[in-house]
C-alpha atoms as one frame of an Amber mdcrd trajectory, in Angstrom:
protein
 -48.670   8.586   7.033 -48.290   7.870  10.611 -46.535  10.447  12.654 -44.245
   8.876  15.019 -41.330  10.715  16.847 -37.870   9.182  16.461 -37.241   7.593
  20.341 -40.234   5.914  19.374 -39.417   4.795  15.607 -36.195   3.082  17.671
 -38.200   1.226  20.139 -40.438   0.008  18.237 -37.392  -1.345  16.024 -35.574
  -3.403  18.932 -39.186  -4.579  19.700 -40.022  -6.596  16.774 -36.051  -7.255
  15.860 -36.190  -9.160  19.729 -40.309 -10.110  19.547 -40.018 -11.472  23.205
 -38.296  -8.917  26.016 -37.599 -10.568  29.764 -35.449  -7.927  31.023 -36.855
  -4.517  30.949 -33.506  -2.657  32.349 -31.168  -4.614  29.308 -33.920  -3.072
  26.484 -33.610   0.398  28.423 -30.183   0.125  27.883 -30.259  -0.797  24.482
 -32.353   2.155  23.250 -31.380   4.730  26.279 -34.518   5.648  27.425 -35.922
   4.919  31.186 -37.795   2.174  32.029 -40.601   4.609  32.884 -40.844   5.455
  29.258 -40.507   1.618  28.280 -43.866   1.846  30.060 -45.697   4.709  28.444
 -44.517   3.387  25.164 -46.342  -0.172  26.437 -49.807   1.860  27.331 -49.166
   4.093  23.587 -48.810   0.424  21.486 -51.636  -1.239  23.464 -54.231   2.006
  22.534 -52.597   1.682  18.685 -53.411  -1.391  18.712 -56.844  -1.338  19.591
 -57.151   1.111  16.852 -56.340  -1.599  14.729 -58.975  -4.340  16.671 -55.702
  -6.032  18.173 -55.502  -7.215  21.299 -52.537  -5.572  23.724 -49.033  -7.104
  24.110 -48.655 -10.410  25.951 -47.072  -9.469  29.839 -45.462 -12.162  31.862
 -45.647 -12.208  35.587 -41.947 -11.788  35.571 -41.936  -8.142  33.996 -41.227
  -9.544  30.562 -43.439  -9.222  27.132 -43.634 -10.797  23.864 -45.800  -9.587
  20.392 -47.548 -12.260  18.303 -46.955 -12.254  14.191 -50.017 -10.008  13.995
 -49.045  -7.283  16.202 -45.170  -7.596  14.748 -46.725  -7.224  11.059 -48.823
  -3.843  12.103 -46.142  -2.335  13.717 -43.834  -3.106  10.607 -46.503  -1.472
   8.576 -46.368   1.888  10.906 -42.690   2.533  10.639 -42.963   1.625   7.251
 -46.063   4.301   6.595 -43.421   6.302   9.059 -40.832   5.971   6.987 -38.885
   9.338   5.807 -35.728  11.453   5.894 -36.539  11.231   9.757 -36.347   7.626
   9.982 -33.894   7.121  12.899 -30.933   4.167  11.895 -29.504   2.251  14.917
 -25.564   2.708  14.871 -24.594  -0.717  12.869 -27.469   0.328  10.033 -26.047
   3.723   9.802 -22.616   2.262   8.948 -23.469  -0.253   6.694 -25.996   2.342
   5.103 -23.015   4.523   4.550 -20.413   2.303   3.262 -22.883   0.800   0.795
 -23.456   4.587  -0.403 -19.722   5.380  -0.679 -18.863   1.596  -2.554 -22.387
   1.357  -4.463 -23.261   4.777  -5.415 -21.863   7.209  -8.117 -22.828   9.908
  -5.834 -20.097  12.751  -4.345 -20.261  11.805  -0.635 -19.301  14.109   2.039
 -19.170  14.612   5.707 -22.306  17.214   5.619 -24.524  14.964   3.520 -24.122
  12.077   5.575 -25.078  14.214   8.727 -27.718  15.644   6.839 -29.024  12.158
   5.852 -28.893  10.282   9.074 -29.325  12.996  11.496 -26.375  12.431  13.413
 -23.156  14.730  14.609 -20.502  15.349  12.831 -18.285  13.936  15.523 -20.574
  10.622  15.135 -19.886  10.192  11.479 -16.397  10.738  11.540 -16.296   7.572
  14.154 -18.348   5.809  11.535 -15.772   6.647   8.866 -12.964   5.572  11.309
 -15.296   2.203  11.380 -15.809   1.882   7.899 -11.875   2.276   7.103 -11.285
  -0.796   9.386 -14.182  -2.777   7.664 -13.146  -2.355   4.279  -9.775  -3.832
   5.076 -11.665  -6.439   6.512 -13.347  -7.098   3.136 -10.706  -6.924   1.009
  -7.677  -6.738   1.920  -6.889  -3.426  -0.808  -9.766  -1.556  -0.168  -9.221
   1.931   0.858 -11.143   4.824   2.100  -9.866   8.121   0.452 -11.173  11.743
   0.608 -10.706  14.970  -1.120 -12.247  18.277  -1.744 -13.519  17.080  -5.307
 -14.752  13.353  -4.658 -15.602  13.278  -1.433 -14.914   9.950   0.351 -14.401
   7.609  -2.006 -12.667   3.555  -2.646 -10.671   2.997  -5.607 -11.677  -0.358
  -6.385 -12.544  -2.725  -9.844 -15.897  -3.409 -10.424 -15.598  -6.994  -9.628
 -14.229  -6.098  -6.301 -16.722  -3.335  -5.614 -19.396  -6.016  -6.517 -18.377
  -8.833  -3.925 -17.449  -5.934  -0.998 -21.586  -5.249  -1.734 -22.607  -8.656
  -1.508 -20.747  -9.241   1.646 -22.466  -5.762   3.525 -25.997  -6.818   1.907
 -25.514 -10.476   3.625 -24.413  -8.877   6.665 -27.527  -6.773   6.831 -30.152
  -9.591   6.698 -31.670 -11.770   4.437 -35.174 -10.525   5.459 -36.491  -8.834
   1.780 -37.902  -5.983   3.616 -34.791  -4.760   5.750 -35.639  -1.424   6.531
 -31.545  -0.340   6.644 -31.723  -1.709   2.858 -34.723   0.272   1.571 -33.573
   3.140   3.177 -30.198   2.704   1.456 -31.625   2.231  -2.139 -33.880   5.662
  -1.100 -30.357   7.148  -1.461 -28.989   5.867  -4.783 -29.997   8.952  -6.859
 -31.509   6.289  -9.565 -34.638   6.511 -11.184 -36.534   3.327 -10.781 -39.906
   4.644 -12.508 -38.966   2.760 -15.579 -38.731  -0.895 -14.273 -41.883  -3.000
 -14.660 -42.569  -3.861 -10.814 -44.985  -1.704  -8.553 -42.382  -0.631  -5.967
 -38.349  -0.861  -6.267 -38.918  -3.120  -2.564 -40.686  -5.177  -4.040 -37.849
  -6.032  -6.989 -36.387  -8.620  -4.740 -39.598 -10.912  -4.727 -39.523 -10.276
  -8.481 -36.040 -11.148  -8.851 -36.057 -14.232  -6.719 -38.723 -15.807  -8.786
 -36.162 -15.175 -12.071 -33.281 -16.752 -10.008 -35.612 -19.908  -9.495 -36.512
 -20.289 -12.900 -32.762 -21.062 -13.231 -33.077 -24.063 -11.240 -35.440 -25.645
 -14.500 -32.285 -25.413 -16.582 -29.375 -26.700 -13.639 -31.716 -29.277 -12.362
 -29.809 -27.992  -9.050 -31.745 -26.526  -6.134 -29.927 -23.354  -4.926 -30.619
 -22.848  -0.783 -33.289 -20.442   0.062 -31.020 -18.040   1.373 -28.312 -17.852
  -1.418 -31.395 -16.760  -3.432 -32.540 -13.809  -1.154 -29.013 -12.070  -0.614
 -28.601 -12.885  -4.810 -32.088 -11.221  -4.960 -30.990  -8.011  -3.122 -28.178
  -7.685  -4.586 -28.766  -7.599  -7.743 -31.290  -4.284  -7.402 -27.594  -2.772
  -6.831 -25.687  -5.008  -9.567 -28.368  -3.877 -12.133 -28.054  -0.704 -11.357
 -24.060  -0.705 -11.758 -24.601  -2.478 -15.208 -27.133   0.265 -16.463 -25.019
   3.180 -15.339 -22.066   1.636 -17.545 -19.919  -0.047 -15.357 -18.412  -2.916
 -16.360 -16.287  -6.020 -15.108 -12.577  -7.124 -17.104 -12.702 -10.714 -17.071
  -9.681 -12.734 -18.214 -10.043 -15.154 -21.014  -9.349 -18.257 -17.957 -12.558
 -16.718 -16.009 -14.716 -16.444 -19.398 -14.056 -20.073 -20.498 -14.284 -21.676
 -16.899 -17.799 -20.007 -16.509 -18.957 -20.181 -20.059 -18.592 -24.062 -19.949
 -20.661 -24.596 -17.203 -24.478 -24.827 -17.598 -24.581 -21.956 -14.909 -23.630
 -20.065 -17.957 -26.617 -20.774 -19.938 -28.850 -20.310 -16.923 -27.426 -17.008
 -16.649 -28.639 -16.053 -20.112 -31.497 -16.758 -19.332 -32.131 -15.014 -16.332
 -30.920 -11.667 -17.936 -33.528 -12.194 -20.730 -35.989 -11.898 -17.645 -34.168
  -8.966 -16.100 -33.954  -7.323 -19.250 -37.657  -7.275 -18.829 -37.809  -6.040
 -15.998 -35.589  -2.836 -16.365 -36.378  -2.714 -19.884 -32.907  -1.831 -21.394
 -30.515  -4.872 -22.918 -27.794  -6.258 -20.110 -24.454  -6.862 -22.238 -22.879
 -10.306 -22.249 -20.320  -9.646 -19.474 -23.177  -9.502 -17.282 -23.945 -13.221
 -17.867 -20.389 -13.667 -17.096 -20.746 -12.296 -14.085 -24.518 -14.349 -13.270
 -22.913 -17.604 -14.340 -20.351 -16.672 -11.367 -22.435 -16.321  -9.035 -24.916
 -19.336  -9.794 -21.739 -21.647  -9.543 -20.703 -20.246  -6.350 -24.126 -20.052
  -4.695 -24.660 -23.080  -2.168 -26.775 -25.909  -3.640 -29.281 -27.932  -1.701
 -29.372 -30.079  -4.831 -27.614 -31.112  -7.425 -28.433 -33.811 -10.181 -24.961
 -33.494 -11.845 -22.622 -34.551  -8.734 -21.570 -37.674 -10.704 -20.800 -35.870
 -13.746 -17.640 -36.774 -15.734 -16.368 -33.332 -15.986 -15.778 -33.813 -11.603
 -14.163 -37.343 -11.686 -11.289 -35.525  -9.731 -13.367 -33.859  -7.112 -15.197
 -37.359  -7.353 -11.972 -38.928  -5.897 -10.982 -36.312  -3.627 -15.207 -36.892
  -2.049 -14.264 -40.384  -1.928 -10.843 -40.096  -0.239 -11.900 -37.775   2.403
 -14.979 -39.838   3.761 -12.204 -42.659   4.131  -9.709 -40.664   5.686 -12.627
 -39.403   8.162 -14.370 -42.704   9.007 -10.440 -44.208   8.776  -8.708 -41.735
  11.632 -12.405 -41.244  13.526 -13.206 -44.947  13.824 -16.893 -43.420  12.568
 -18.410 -45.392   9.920 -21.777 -44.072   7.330 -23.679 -46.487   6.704 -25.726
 -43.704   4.397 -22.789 -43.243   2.744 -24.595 -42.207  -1.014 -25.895 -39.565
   0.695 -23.130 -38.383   2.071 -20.953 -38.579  -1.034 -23.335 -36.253  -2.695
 -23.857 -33.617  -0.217 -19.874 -33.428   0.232 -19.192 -33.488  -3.135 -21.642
 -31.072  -4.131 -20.038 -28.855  -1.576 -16.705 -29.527  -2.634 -17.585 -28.244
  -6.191 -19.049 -25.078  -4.938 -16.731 -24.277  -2.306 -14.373 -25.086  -5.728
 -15.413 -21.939  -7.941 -15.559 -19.912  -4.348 -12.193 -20.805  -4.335 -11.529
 -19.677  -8.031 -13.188 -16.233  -8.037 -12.867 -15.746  -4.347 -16.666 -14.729
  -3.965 -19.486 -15.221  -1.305 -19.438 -14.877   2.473 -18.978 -18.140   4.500
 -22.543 -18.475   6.247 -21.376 -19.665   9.543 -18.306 -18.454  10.960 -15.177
 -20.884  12.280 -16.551 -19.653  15.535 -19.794 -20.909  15.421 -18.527 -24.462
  14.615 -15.618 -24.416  16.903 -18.108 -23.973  19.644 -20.398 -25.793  18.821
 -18.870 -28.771  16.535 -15.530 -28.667  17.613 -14.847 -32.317  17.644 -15.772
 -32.744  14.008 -14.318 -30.059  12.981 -10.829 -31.063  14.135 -11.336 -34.122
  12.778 -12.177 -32.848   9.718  -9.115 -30.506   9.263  -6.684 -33.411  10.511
  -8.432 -35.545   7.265  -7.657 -32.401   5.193  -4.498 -32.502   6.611  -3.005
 -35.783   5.967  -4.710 -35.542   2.334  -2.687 -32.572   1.517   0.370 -34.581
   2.559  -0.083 -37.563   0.514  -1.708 -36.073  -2.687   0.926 -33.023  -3.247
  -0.613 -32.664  -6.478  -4.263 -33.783  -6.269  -6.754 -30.676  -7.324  -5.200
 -27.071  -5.359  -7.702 -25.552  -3.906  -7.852 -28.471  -1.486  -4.349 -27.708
  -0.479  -5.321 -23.565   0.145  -8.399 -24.260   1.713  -8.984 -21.544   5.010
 -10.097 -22.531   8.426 -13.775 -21.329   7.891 -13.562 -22.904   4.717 -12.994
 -26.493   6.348 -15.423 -25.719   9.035 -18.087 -25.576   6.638 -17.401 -28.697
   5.174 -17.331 -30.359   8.484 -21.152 -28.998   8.837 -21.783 -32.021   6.685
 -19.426 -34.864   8.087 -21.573 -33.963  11.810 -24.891 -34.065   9.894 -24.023
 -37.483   8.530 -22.560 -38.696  12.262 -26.202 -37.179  13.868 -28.300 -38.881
  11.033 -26.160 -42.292  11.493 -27.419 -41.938  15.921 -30.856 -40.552  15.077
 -34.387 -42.808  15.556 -37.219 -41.946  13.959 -39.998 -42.707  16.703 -43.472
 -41.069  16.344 -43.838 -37.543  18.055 -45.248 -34.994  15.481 -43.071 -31.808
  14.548 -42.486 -29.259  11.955 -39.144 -27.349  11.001 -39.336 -24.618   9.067
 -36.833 -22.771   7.666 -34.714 -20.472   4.808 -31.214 -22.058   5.337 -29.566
 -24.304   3.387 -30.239 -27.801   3.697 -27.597 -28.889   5.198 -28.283 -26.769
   8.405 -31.760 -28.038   8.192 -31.337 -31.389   8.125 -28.784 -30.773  10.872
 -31.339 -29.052  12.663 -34.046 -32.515  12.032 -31.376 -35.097  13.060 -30.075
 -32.890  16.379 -33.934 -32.481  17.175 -34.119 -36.749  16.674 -30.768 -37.268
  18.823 -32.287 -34.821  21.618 -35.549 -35.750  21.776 -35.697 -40.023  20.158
 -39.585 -39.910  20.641 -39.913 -37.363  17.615 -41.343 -37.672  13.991 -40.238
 -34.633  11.915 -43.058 -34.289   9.624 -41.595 -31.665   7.301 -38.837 -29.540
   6.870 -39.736 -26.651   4.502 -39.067 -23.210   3.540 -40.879 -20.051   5.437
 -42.604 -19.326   2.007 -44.063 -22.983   1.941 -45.196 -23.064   5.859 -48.456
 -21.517   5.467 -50.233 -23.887   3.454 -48.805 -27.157   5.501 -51.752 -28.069
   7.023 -51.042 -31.512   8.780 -51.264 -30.803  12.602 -48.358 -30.614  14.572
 -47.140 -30.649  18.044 -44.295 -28.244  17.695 -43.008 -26.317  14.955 -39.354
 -25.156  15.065 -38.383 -22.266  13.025 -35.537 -20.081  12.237 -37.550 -17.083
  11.213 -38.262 -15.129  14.162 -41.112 -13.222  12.648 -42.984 -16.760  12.011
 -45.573 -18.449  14.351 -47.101 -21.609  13.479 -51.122 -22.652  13.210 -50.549
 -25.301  15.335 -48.620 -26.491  18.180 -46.004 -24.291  19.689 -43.741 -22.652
  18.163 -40.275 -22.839  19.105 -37.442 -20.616  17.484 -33.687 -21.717  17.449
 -30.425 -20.892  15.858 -29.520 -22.343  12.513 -26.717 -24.111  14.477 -28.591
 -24.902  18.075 -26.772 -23.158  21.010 -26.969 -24.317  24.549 -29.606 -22.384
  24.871 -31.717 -23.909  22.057 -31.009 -27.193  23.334 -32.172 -26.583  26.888
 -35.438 -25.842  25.416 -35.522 -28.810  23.280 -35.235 -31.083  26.022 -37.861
 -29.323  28.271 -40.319 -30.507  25.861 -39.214 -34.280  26.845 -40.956 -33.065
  30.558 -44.261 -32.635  29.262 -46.528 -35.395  30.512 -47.706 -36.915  26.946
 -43.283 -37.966  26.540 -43.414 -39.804  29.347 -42.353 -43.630  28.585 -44.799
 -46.312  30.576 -43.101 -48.689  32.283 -42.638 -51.051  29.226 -41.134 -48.816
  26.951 -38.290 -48.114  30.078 -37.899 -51.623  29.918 -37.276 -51.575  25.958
 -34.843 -49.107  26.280 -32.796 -50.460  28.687 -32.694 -54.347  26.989 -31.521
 -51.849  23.702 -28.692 -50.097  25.123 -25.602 -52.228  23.533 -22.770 -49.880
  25.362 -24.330 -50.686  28.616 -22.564 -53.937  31.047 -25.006 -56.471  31.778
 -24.166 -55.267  35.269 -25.833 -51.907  35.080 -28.452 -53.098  32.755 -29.799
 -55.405  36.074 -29.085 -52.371  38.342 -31.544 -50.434  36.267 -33.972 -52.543
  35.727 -34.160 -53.484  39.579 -34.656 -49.974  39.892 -38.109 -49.832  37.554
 -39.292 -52.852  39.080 -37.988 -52.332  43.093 -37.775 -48.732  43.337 -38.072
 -45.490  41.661 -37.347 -44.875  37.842 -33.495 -44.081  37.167 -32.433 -42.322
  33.862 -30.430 -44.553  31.465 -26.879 -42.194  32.442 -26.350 -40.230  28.695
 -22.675 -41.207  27.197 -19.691 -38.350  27.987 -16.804 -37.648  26.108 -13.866
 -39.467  27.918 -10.123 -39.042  27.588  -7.436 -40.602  27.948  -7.066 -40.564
  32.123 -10.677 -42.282  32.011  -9.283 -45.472  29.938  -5.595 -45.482  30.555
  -5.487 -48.710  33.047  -1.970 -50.262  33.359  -3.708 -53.628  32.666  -3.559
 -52.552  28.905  -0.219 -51.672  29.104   2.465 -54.481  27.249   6.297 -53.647
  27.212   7.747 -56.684  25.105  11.790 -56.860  23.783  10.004 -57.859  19.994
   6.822 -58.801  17.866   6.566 -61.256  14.924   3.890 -59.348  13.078   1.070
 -56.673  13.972  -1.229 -59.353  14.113   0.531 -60.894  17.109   0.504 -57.013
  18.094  -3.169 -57.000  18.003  -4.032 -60.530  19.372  -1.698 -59.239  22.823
  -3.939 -55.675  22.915  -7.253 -57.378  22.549  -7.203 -59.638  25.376  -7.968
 -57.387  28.585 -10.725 -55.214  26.019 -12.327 -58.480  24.969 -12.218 -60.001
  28.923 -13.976 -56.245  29.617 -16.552 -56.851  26.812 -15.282 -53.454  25.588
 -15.623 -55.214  21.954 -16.252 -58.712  20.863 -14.073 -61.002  18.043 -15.532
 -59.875  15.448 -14.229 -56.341  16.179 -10.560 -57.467  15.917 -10.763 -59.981
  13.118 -11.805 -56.789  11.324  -8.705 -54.767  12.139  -7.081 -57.824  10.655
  -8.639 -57.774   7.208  -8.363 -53.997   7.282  -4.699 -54.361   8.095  -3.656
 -56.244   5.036  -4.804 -53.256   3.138  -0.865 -51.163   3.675  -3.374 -48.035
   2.880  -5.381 -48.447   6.289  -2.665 -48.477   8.553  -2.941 -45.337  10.210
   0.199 -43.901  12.008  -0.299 -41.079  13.876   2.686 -40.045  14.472   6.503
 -41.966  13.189   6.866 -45.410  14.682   3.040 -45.629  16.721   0.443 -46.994
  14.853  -3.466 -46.617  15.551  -6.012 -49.671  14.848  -9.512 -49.467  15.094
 -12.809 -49.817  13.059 -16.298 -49.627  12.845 -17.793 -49.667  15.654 -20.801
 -51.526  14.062 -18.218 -54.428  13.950 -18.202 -55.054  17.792 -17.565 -52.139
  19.905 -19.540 -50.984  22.750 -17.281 -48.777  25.206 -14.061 -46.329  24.615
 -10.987 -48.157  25.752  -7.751 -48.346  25.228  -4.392 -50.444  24.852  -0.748
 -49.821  23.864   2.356 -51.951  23.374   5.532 -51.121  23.017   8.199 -53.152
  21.186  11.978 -52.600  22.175  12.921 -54.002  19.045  11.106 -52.170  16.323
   8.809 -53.982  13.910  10.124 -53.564  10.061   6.786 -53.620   8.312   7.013
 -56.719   4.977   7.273 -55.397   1.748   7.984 -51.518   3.434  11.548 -52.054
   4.950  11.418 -48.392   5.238   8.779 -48.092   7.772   9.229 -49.430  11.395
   6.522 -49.650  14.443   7.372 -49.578  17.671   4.644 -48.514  20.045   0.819
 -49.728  18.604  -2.333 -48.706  20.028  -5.662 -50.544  20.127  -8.468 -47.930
  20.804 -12.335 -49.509  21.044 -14.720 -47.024  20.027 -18.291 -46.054  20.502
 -21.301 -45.152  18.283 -21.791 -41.711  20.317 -18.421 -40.556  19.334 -17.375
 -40.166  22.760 -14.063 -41.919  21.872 -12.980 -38.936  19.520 -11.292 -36.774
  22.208  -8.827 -40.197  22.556  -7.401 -39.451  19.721  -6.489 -35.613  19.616
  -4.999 -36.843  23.364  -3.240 -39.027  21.840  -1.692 -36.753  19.862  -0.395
 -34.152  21.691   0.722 -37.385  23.980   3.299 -38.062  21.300   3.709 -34.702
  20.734   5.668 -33.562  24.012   7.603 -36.563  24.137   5.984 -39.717  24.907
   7.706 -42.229  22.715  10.871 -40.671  23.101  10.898 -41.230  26.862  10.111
 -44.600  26.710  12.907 -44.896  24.108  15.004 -43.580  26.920  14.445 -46.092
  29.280  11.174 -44.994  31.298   8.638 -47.086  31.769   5.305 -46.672  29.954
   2.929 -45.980  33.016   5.285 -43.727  34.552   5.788 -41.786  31.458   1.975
 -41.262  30.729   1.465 -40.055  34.188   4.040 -37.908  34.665   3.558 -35.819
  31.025  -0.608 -36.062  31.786  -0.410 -34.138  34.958   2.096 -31.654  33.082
   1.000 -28.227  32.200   1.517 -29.340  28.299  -1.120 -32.035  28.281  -4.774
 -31.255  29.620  -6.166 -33.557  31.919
């Protein structure tokens, strides 16, 4: 055992949690300590190490200091070796620490044992209680924190309710199997683990994992790496639950939905393994309870998505990637694909749904920021299905926010894919998340950096015996470096950040295009005018080397021109509609013919008419069929248009939009939107004329430039 005071235990934490430091005052902060003693505790690590025959921390000129996966793995094995009643928590590990012990164990808990145990104040823990009241609301919504003389502090709760509060606290402490908050919360559970057949209760989650993958033999589904950790980790607790006689009340609905699945079977099976391992029976309600959480984990794979028994969710796949590509004017030409992965999503977010288990990964933040376009898109399609299929499959019609937001992870994996080209430039992403952030992850890598070959996307447990060279490896795990090339680590979901250094790898002198390959790329750019084409080429040839300009999002001041603008007293037919709004975007080369005589065919199909809003209809297409630029044209009819065969429904203002293969057009059409929304079509109704109207509501407060 290594002695090692508690200031230090803490330091030594944040280091290897951040592996690379560039601000020495933020870390002092973070552990409150001087950066004097940030120093010392430098000099103290460098002489440990060369105890050890390592070589001292990396410094950079500018004060800052990184550790390499060596030097990260010894110092993990000190604090382990370290590890005691003195172990020192950090304040969100104490808190989770203690509500897992209050939910999880059958222990008495009170206010002296906890300060006993974690070595803080009494005034401390009762602000962590005050904490862990709020919390438990958080996870469910009638969880509360009681006390008494007798019980101690204590939550009233089911067991199927206790059991998905402690898989939510688990996920939120890490997926990394040797989370030192975790071990030193199972120290506490008061349960003999000398009986079960593995080495060391830490080292039950690799055990268990393995079980949970033999299940994939039977599903022939692949369940994502990190479904398969947390299920893992929690199940040390589950088990323990089960043993010590606690058991779940399922309702004959819940039995039969799970017990027809093959989940259900698979989940027999993997209790004859556990059974092994803690050597004591597990009853059949614990299957029950397996099966549930093998339909609702998230599946990388799944051989069944065409299955019979999911014709409905079938059609409801199908719908939605119309209604998307319809109202986006975005078009998959790897459509299968996409099908699959949305479907497959569909059916887990489905049982979610039904036994309202497992976290949401990312949160509605993380997408709003960083996806927001598709995600609005993605909850107006979700939208205008629940108001034309009032009776199509309910859990569509209840779906949440964060719910939608991880469905529209896989619409903007589809739209990246569709832009991506695959152009030789060797790197490696590796990776625990689930496949759809991975492949995410490869296509946003292609779009950022078009002179890249992703050789492999694999799992951390798989990365060590790749042994093709690379030229950069991007990972997720921060605790992994790669053999070769440089190793890069990003977000799941790339920030700014992530992107920025992405791109700087475009400046390195072996990405540089010759003169040639600029030439290529210019002659390929479709959305580009002839004019600008010969301005850039003059440029390679004549003068000095000009970027290509990268597409922007435009709205609706960029392509609002009154040359588009028709104000007529009646219209024979939408197609006389549409041959009027393509002539100034066809004398523009916005589009070409073949563009519009696609809105035509589309148009005799009643179910592709897209109104937006009552009276204005939206046309446009693929832009595969002849689009190269956003722009825009409206017409308004005096005399509304009854539609044939629908005397019900009238037009009266229609609106041509050309779109673009970047999406850039997309923020047109949430514009649009909240155009008609404060009033547009009724002023015109009133007499106003069209350009005035648009100009005067644009530069309102109620419409965002």
């Amino acid at each position: 055992m290594i002695q090692l005071d508690r200031q230090f235990c803490l330091f030594l934490k944040v280091l290897i949690d951040t592996k690379t430091i560039t601000n020495i005052s933020k870390m002092a902060e973070s552990v409150n300590i001087s950066r004097r003693m940030i120093y010392y505790y430098l000099e103290k690590i460098d002489d440990m190490f060369s105890k050890d025959g390592l070589n001292p921390i990396s410094r950079f000129k500018s004060g800052g200091f990184s550790l390499s996966l060596e030097q990260i793995e010894i110092i993990e094995e000190w604090l382990e070796n370290s590890l005691s009643e003195d172990y020192l928590l950090t304040t969100d590990e104490r808190r989770h620490v203690l509500l897992m012990l209050i939910i999880a164990s059958d222990k008495s808990w009170y206010i002296q044992d906890f300060t006993d145990l974690t070595q803080v104040s009494r005034t401390t823990i009762l602000t962590d209680i005050q904490y862990i009241k709020r919390k438990l609301s958080q996870l469910e919504s009638h969880a509360e924190l009681k006390s008494n003389k007798k019980k101690g502090y204590f939550v009233e709760l089911d067991e199927f309710s206790r059991r998905r509060i402690i898989f939510k606290v688990v996920q939120e402490m890490g997926y990394r199997q040797n989370t030192q908050a975790y071990r030193f919360f199972l120290d506490q559970m008061f349960y003999d683990f000398t009986e079960w057949n593995v080495e060391k209760v830490t080292d039950a989650t690799k055990v268990l994992s393995e079980c949970i993958r033999e299940t994939e033999k039977i599903l022939n589904k692949t369940i994502a790496e990190q479904d398969v950790k947390i299920l893992a980790k929690t199940s040390i607790v589950y088990l323990v639950r089960s043993l010590q006689g606690h058991r779940i009340d399922w309702t004959i609905y819940q039995t039969n939905l799970v017990k027809s699945r093959k989940e259900y079977e698979a989940a027999c099976a993997l209790l004859g393994l556990f059974s092994r391992i803690v050597n004591t029976p597990l009853d059949d309600g614990e299957a029950i309870f397996y099966g549930m959480l093998l339909l609702c984990a998230q599946k990388n794979s799944d051989t069944h998505f065409k299955s019979k028994t999911f014709e409905e969710i079938a059609q409801i796949t199908t719908d939605l990637i119309d209604s998307f590509q319809t109202i986006s004017g975005i078009y998959f030409n790897d459509g299968d694909r996409l099908f699959e992965n949305v479907q497959t999503h569909l059916k887990v977010l489905f049982y979610r749904h039904e036994f309202e288990f497992f976290h949401i990964t990312l949160s509605l933040k993380d997408v709003m920021t960083r996806y927001k376009k598709v995600y609005l898109l993605t909850k107006k399609v979700i939208s205008q299905f629940k108001s034309t299929n009032s009776k199509i499959n309910k859990f569509i019609h209840t779906m949440k926010d964060d719910e939608i937001a991880s469905l529209a992870v896989y619409f903007e994996e589809g739209i990246l894919r569709e832009q991506s080209k695959k152009i030789p430039f060797k790197f490696l992403i590796v990776s625990d998340y689930a496949s759809v952030y991975t492949s995410l992850l490869n296509t946003q890598v292609k779009q950022l950096l078009p002179d890249a070959e992703i050789e492999a996307v694999i799992p951390f447990k798989d990365a060590a015996d790749f042994s093709k060279t690379v030229n950069y490896c991007l990972t997720t795990d921060q605790s992994y470096v790669h053999a070769t090339g440089k190793t890069i680590y990003v977000n799941p979901i790339l920030s700014n950040e992530d992107k920025e250094r992405i791109l700087n790898i475009s400046k390195a002198p072996n990405m540089l295009s010759n003169r040639r390959q600029q030439l290529m790329d210019i002659l390929s750019q479709k959305n580009l005018s002839m004019d600008k084409k010969a301005a850039q080429i003059e440029s390679l040839y004549l003068g000095e080397w000009i970027e290509v300009p990268r597409s922007r999002a435009v709205n609706l001041m960029d392509v609002f021109n009154e040359e588009h603008v028709f104000h007529v007293n009646h219209i024979a037919s939408i197609e006389e509609a549409v041959d009027i709004l393509s002539v100034p975007l066809l004398k523009k080369r916005y589009m070409n013919e073949s563009y519009i005589e696609q809105i035509k065919i589309e148009m005799q199909d009643k179910n592709k008419l897209l109104f937006i809003y009552p009276k204005v209809l939206l046309l446009h297409t693929d832009y595969r069929c002849g689009s190269f630029e956003p722009g825009i044209s409206m017409l308004y009819t005096s005399n509304p248009l009854l539609m044939e065969k629908e005397p019900f429904l009238d037009v009266q203002l229609i609106i041509l939009v050309a779109t673009e293969e970047k999406m850039m057009h997309v923020p047109l059409l949430f514009e649009l939107d909240l155009l008609l929304n404060v009033g547009f079509l009724e002023e015109i109704n009133n007499g106003k004329a069209i350009n005035q109207t648009f100009h005067a509501i644009t530069q309102s407060k109620n419409v965002k430039k």
